[in-house]
N, C-alpha and C positions, 0 to 999 in steps of 0.2 A: 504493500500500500504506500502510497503519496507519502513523504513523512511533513509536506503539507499538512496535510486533513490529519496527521498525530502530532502537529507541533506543539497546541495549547495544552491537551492530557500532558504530553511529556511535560512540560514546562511547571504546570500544577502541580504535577506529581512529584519532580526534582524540588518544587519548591518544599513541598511538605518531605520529604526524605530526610529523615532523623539522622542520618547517618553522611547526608552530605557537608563539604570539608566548605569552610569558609570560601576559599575559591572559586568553588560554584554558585554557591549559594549569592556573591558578590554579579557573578557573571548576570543573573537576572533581574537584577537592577538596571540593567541598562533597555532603552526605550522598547526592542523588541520582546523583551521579556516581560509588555505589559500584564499580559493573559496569569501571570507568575505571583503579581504582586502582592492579592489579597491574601493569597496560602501563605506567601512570605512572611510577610508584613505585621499579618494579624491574625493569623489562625497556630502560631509555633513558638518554640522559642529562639532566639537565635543567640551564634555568638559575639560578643564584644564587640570586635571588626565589623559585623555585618551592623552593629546597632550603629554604628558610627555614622557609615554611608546611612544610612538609614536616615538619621536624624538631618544628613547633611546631604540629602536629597533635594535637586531643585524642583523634580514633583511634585504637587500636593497632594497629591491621591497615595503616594505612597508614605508620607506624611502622616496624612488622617490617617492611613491604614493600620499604622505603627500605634498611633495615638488609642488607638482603641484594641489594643493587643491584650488579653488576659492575662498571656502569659510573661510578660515584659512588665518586670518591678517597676511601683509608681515612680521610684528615684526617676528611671531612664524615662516612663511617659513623659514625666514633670520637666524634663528640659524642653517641650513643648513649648511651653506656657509662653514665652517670648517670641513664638513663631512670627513672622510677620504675615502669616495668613490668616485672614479671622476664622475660616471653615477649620482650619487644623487646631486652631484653640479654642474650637465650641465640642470638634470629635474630641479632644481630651476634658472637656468637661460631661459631657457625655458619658462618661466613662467607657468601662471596657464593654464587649459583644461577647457572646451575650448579655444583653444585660440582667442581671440577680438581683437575687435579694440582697444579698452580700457583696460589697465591692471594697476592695482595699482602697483606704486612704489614701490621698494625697497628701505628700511631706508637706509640715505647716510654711513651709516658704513660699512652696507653688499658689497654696490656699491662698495662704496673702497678697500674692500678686492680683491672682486671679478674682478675689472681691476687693482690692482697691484700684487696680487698671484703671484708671479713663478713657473715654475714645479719642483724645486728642495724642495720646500714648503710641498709637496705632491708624499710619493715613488710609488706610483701607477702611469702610463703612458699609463693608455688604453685610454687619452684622455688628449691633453695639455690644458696648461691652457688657449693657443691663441682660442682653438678652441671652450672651454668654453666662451669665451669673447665674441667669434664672436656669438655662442647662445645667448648672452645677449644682444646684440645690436639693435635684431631683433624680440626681445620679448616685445618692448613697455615698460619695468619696469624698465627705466630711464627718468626720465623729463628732459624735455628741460632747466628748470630750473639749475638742476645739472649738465650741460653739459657746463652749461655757467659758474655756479662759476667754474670749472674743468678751468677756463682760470687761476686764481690767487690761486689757492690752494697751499698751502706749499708743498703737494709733488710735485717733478719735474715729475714724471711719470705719472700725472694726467695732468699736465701741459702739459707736451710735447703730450698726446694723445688728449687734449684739440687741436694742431695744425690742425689734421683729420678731425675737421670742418671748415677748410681755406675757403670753397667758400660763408657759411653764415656768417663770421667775419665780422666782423667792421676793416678800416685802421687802425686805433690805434688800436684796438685788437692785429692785424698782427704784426704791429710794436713792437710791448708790447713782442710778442712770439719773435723776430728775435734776439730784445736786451736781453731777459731772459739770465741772470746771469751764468744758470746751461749747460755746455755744450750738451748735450745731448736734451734738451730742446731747443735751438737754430738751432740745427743742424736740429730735426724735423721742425720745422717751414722753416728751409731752402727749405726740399724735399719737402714740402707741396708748398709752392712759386710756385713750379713748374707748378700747377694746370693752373692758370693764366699765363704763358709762354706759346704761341703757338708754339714757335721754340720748345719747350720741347715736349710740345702735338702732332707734327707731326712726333717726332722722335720715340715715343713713342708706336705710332696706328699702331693698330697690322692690317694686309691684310685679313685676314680672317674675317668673320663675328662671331660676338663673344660679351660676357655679356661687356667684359671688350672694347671692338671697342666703342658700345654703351653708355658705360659707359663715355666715351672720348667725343664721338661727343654730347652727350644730355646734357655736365655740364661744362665741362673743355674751357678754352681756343683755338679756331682755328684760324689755320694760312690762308690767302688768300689761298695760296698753295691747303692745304687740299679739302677748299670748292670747290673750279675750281674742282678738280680732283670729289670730290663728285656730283657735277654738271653733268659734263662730262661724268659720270659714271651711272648718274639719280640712284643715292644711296644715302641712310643715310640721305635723304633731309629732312621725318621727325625729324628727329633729330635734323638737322642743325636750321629747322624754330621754333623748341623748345629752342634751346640755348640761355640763355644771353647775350653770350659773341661773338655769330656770329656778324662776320661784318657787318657794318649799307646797304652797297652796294650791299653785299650779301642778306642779309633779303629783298632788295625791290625788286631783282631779282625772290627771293622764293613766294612772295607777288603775281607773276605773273606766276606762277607754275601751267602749265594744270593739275595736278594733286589737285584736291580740299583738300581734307585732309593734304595736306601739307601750303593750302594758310590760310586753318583753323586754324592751329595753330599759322602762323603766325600774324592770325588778334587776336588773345589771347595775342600777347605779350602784354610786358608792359613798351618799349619804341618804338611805331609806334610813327613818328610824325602824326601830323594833316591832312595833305592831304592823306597817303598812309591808315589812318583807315577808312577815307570819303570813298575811293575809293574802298576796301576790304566790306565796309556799302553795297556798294550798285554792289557787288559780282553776277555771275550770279545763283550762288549756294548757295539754301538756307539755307544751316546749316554755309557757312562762311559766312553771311551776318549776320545770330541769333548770333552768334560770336563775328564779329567787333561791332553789335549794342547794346549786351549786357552791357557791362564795357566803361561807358565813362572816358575819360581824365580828370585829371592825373588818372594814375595808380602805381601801387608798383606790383613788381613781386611775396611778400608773397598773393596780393590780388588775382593774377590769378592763385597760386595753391591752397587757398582757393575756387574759382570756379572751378574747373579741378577736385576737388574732388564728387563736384558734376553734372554738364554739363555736358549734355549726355548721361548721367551712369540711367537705373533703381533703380528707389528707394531701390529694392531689396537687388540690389547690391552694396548701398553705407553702411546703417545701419548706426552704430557710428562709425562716422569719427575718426582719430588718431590724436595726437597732433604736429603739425610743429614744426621746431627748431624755424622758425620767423615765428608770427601768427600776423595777421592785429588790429588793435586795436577794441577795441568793438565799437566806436561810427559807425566804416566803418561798422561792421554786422549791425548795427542798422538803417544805412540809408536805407541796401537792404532791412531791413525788413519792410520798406518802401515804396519799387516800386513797380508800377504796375505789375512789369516781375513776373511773379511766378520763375523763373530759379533764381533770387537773391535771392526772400524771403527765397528757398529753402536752398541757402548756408547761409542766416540769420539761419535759421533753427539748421545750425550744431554747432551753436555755444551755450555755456553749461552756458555763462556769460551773456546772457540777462535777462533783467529785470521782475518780472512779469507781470507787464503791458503789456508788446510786447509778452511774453509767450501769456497771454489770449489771446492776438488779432491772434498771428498762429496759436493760437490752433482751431480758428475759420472761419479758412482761405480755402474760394472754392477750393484749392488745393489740394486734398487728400497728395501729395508727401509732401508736405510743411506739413503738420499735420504729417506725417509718422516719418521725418526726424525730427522735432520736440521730437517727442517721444521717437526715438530713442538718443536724444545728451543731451536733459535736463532735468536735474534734480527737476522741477516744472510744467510738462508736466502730466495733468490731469491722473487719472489711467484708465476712460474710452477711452482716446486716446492711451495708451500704451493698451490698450487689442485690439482695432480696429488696432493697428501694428501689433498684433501679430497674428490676423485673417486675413491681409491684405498680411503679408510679412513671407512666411513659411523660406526663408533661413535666417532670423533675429533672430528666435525662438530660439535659443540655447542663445542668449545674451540676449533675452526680458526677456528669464526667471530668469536671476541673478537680476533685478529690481525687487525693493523692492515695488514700485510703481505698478507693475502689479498685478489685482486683481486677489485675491483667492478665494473670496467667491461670493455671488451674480449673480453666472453663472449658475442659471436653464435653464436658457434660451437656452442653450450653450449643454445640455445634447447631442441632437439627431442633431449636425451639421453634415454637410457631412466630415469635415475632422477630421481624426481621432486624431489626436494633437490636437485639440479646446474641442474634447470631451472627450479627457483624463486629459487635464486642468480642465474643467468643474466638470468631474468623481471624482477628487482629492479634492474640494469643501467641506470643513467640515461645512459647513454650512448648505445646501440644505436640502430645505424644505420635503423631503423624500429620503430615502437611493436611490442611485445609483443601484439596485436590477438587472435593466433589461441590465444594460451594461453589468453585468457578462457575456455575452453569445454574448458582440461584436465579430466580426471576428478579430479586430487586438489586440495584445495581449499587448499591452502598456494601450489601454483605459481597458481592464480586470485586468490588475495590478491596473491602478490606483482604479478601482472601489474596487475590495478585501481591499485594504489599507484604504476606508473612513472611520475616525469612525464613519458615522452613519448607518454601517451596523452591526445589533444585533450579539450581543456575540455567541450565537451559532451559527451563521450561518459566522461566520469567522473561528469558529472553527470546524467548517464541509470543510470550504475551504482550511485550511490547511493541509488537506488529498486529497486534489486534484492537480495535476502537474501542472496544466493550473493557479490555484489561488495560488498555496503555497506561492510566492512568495511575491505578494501583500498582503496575508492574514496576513503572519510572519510580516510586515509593520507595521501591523494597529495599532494605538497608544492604541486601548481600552483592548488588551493585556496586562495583569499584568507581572509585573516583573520574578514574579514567573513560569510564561505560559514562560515565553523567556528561562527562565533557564533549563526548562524542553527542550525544545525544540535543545538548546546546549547541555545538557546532552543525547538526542537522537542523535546527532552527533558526540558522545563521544570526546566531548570540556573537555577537563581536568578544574578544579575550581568550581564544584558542593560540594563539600565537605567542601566548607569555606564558604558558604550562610547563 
């Protein structure tokens, strides 16, 4: 065949080849090795050398590519940050692709750049700097941690954006922002105040139904005013019986709400007195009764959106929880992972600080979800538990796979599953006790790549497969490919750099 019509497989395929020598990997960087870039770039990890050209690419595409690379420590993403491209400094705030629930930080220096930037900073304006910000906010690759020194940091423009979390502050926090020295810093703390004003909040709420109406009634301060009228209206009541800040007359009005999902929330709160959670206990509807009897008194409001993240929801669709501004103290995980309720153990589950001792015991626990969840939050979560997640929970699969912890080898067993993602993990196996031969001729073409790529399929017969369309791809992969077989291979693609080997 043409090695035309197999230049791009090849190309893809050397890019992701774990086993290819800096050398190579460098040669596809160059303009004809577009086809090359996204497997390089952003789907592996590379070495040193190649991070360099990388970084010091006049491409942008291979840029952003880099920029959103999982496996490239944020140290190297974060020399980004000065890019003179705005698209390659919005893909690093962006974070990494997949994106998770979990994304490693960005070093506090980048942070700092990246929320005090100006646009005058940067002569490019296909993208301001606010708008890059607001990408960063929602990418997970700031800690909670840094959000909090962000209250006493010398600059005032970290300080004053430090205000923007008014409703998780501490009163002295608040206070701290309102007296700050630096005008500008004060003034925000002022407009933030407002949050907690209901006269502000009522002036504020918009009539239409909208992110930001929502926004209002699910977090901010209400006025009596408001609620009546949302009462009245039989609107926004979810919302109101989620609020902290609803009044205590109003919530026991909600508490009695023919509408179940609304009295559900309110047996969640986390200031019900004693009689109105009895009474909510014993609910004529069973899910607000699972509700009020889950979380006994006292409570903390960080502890019921620590359960919110999990109650309710399929396991599927929790995976690895993200981290709160206020997160409950580990001994509170440690009680649920204590009760009887599977629904606690399970949010004991998400938490990534327990002990191993309480690890062994969920990991051993008649809940499948509670093992699930498990697997997916801790970092001492058996590797046969993290592979039973990733055979249990297919929409997890994209983040099982960045765990270092999920086994690579020892999946014979794993060859001939029905799903084809278990048996192209499997397929991928450099271990196995006989080449992967008969997947070549699966129907789906992810377990045939992975099988062309194992090394333990014989040298010629990977080099038979890299004249076929269906294998090129996964063959060009295979690590047991010499240096010299790759080079050839780019020199069939007329890769300019054969002539310095």
């Amino acid at each position: 065949m043409s090695s035309s019509l197999l230049a791009e497989p090849w190309l893809r395929g050397v890019a992701a080849n774990r086993a290819a020598p800096s050398e190579v990997l460098l040669r596809l960087l160059a303009p004809q090795g577009r086809a090359a870039w996204m497997a390089l770039c952003q789907e592996r990890t590379l070495p040193p050398e190649v991070v360099e050209a990388v970084l010091a690419h006049p491409e942008q595409t291979v840029r952003r590519a880099f920029a959103r690379n999982r496996h490239a420590a944020p140290e190297q993403r974060g020399r980004l940050v000065d890019d003179p491209d705005a698209f390659v400094r919005a893909s690093l705030t962006a974070g990494p692709r997949p994106r998770l629930s979990r994304a490693e930080p960005l070093p506090d220096d980048v942070l700092e750049i990246l929320l005090t930037t100006r646009d005058e900073h940067h002569r490019d304006q296909l993208l301001s700097a606010d708008e890059i910000r607001q990408e960063l906010a929602f990418s997970g690759q700031i800690r909670a941690s840094f959000h909090r020194r962000m209250l006493a940091h010398p600059n005032p423009v970290l300080r004053a954006q430090a205000a923007g979390l008014w409703l998780w502050l501490t009163p002295g926090q608040r206070d701290a922002l309102l007296a700050d020295p630096d005008p500008t810093v004060a003034e925000a703390a002022r407009d933030h105040r407002r949050i907690l004003d209901p006269a502000a909040m009522e002036a504020e709420l918009p009539e239409r139904d909208c992110h930001a109406r929502n926004l209002l009634l699910i977090s901010y301060a209400v006025s009596h005013a408001v609620a009546e009228q949302c009462l009245a209206e039989r609107r926004d009541l979810w919302s109101l019986a989620r609020n902290p800040h609803t009044p205590g007359d109003i919530v026991a009005r909600l508490a009695h709400d023919p509408d179940p999902d609304v009295r559900k929330q309110v047996a969640a709160r986390a200031d019900l007195d004693p009689p109105l959670l009895a009474e909510l206990a014993q609910d004529p509807d069973s899910a607000v009764r699972a509700r009020a009897q889950l979380h006994p008194l006292p409570r903390t409001w960080p502890q019921r959106a620590a359960i919110d993240r999990v109650f309710g929801h399929a396991v599927e669709n929790v995976g690895a929880v993200g981290e709160m501004f206020v997160e409950p103290g580990t001994s509170w995980y440690e009680a649920c992972a204590a009760s009887a309720d599977p629904q606690l153990r399970r949010v004991a589950a998400t938490c990534p600080l327990l002990s191993a001792e309480l690890v062994h015991r969920l990991a051993e626990d008649a809940d499948a979800d509670v093992r699930h969840l498990l697997a997916f939050n801790h970092p001492l979560a058996p590797p046969a538990l993290v592979l039973d997640a990733f055979i249990a929970a297919p929409r997890q699969r994209p983040y099982l796979l960045t765990l270092p912890r999920l086994p690579r080898t020892g999946l014979d067993h794993l060859l001939d599953h029905d799903d084809p993602d278990v048996r192209a993990l499997a397929a991928s196996d450099a271990g196995l006790a006989q080449p992967p031969v008969h997947l070549l001729a699966d129907p789906e073409p992810s377990v045939r790549q992975a099988a062309a790529a194992n090394p333990r399929l014989p040298l010629d017969l990977v080099s038979a497969l890299l004249n076929d369309p269906e294998h090129a791809e996964g063959a060009a992969a295979n690590p047991n490919l010499a240096a010299d077989r790759l080079h050839e291979l780019l020199d069939l693609c007329e890769l300019p750099g054969a002539a310095t080997r």
